[in-house]
C-alpha positions as CSV (number, residue, x, y, z in Angstrom):
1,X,74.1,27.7,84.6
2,X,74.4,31.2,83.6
3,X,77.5,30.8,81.6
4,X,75.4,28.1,79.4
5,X,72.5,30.4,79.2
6,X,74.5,33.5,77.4
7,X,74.9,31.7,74.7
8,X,71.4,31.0,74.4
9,X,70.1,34.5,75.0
10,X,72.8,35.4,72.6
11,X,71.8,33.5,69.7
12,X,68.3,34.4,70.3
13,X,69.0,38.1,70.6
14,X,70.0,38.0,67.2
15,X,67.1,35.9,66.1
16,X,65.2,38.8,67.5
17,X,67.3,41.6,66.0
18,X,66.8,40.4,62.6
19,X,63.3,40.3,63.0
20,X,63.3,43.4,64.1
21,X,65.5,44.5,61.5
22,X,63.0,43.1,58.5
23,X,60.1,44.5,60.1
24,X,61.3,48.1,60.2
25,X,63.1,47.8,56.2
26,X,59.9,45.9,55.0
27,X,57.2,45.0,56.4
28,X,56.5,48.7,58.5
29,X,54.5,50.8,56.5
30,X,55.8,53.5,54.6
31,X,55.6,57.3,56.1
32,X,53.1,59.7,53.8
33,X,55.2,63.2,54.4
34,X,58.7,61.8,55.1
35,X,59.0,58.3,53.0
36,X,61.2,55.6,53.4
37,X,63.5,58.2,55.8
38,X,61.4,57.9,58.8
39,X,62.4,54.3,59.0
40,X,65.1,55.6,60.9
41,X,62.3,56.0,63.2
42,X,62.4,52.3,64.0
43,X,66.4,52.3,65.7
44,X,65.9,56.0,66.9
45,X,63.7,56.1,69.2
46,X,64.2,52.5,70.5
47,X,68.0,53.7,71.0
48,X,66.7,56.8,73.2
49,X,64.2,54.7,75.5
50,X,67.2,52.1,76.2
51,X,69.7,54.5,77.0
52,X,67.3,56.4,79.2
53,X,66.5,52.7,80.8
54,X,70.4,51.9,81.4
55,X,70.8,55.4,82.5
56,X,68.1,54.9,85.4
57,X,70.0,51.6,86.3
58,X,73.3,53.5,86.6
59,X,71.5,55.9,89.0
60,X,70.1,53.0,91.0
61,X,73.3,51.5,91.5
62,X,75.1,53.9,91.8
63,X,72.6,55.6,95.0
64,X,73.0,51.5,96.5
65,X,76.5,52.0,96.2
66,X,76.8,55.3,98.1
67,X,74.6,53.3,100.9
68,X,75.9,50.1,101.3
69,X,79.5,50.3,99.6
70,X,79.0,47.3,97.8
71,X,81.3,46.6,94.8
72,X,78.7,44.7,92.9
73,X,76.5,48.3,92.8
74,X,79.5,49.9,91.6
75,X,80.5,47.7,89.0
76,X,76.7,47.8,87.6
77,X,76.6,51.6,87.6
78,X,79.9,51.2,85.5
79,X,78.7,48.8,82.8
80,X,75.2,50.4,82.1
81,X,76.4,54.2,81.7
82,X,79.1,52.4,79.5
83,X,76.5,50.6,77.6
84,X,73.8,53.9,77.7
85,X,76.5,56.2,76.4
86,X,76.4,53.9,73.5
87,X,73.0,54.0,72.8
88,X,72.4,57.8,73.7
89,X,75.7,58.0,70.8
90,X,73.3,56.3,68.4
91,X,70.5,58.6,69.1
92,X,72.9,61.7,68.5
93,X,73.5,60.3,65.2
94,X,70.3,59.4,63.7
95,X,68.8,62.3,64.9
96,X,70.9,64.4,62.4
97,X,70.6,62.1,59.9
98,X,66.6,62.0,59.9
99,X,66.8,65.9,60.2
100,X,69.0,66.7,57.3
101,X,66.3,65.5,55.0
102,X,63.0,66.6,56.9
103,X,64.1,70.3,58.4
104,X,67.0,71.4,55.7
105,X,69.4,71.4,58.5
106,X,71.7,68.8,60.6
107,X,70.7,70.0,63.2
108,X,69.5,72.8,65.5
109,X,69.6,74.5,69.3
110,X,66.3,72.9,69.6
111,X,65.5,72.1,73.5
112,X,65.5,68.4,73.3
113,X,68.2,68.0,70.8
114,X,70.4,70.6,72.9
115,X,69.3,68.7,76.3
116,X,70.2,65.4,75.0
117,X,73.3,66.6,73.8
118,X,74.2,67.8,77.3
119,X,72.8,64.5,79.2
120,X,75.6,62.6,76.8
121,X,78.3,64.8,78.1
122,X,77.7,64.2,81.6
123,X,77.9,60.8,81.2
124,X,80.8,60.9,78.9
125,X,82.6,63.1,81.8
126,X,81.4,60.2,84.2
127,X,83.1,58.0,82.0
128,X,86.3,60.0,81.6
129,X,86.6,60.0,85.8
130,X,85.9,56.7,85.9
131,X,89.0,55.9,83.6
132,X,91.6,58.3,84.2
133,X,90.8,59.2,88.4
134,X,93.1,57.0,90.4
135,X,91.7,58.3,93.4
136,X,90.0,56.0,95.9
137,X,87.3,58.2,95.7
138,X,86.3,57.8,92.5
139,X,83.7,55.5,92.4
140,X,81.9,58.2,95.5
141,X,82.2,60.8,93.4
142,X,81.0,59.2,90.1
143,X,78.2,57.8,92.1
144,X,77.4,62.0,92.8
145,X,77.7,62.6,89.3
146,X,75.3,60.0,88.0
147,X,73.0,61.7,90.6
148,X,73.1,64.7,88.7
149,X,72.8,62.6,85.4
150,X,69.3,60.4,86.3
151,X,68.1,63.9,87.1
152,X,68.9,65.2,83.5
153,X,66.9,61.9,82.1
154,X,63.4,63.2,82.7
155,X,64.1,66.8,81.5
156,X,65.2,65.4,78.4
157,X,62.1,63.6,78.0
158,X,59.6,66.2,78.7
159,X,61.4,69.2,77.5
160,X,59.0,68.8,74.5
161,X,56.4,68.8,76.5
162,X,57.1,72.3,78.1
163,X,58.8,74.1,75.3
164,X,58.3,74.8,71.5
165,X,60.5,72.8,69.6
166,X,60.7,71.3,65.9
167,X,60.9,67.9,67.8
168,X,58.1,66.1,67.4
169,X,55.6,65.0,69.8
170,X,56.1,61.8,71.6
171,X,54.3,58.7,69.9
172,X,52.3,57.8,73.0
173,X,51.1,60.6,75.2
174,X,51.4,64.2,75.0
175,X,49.4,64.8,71.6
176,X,51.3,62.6,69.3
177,X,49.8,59.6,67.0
178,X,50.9,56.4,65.3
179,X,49.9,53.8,62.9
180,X,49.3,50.9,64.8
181,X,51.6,48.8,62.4
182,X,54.6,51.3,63.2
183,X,54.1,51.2,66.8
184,X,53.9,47.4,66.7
185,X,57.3,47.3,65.1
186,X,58.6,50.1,67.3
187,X,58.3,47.8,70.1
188,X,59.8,45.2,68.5
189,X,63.0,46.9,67.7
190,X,63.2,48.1,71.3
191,X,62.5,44.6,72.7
192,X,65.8,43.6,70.5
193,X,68.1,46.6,71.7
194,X,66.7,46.1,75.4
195,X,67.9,42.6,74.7
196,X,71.0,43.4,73.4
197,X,72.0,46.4,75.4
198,X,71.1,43.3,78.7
199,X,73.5,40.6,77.0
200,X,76.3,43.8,76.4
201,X,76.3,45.0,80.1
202,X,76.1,41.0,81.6
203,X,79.4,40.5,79.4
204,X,80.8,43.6,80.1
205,X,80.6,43.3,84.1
206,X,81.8,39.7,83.9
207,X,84.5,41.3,82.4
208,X,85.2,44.1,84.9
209,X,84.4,41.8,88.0
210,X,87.2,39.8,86.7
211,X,89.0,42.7,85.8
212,X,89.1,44.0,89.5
213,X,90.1,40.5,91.0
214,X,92.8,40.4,88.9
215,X,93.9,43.8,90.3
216,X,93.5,43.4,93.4
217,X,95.4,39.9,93.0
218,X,98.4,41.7,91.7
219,X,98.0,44.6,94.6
220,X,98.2,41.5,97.3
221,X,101.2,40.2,95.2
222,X,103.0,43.4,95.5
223,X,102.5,43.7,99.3
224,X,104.8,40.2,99.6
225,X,108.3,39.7,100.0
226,X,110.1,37.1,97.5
227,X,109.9,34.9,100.9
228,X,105.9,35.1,100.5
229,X,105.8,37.4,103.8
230,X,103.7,40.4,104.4
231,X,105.9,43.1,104.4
């Protein structure tokens, strides 16, 4: 059943990705001040919200893991900071690349570009223990550090809220404003990524639940004599 129905969500994700893609090159209105480079506006932002949303579900698995011990949890937490450290890339690149022409500059200590930059290195470090620590207690102590990551999520979110920064304000709440065209295609796009970024991590922890049986076929293998005995 559920390996019939990724092909399906697979083919419509793209439908929807598409759409999404013409709605933000065409049919979105185009920005007075900034022009046709505040489309970038449209994979941005959506890329931010999705990697803070994948971020929260490493942080949820990984607190069920450090509870119950279950595998499953673990493999989860994996697969979405995996997925989120994608996104959160993303984000570090467009940002630059919308600034460049707006502020003069690639880019600058501001508090939300400096605080997003830091919530991408804790998960890249996560990341980085996760692959080369051959400890058994890894997956406890990534848990821990995904802890200290969900904790980061917020503070990047709100940082403009507290402090002066050339960021600008969010589109819904804290003083910001849209066109209600642009914020109908904003939620477009990040109904497509969401999508996307769902049908990445379900592959990717098929994969790594495979992955590990395999493992810990090969581990039970080893433990045998050529006679098929436990040694």
């Amino acid at each position: 059943m559920m390996k019939r129905a990724f092909p399906i969500l697979g083919v419509l994700t793209a439908i929807l990705l598409s759409y999404a893609l013409y709605m933000a090159l065409v049919w979105a209105p185009t920005e007075r001040t900034m022009g046709d480079v505040q489309r970038i506006f449209y994979y941005h932002v959506p890329s931010a919200w999705t990697a803070f949303i994948l971020f929260f579900v490493n942080f949820g698995a990984s607190v069920v893991y450090l509870i119950k011990r279950k595998p499953a949890a673990d493999i989860v937490a994996l697969v979405s900071a995996e997925v989120g450290v994608v996104f959160c890339t993303v984000v570090l690149i467009t940002g630059p690349i919308w600034a460049r022409p707006v502020w003069g500059i690639w880019w600058t200590w501001d508090m939300r570009l400096t605080s997003t930059l830091v919530l991408w290195l804790i998960y890249v470090s996560y990341l980085f223990l996760r692959r080369f620590s051959s400890s058994g207690q890894t997956p406890l102590l990534a848990a821990a550090l995904a802890v200290l990551g969900a904790l980061c999520v917020p503070f990047v979110y709100f940082s403009i809220w507290f402090f002066r920064t050339q960021h600008p304000q969010p589109v819904m709440g804290g003083g910001g404003s849209i066109d209600p065209r642009m914020l109908h295609v904003l939620l477009i796009n990040w109904l497509a990524f969401s999508c996307f970024a769902f049908l990445v991590c379900w592959s990717r922890y098929r994969l790594e639940k495979l992955q590990r049986e395999v493992d810990q076929a090969h581990a039970m293998e080893s433990l045998k004599d050529p006679r098929g005995s436990v040694r």
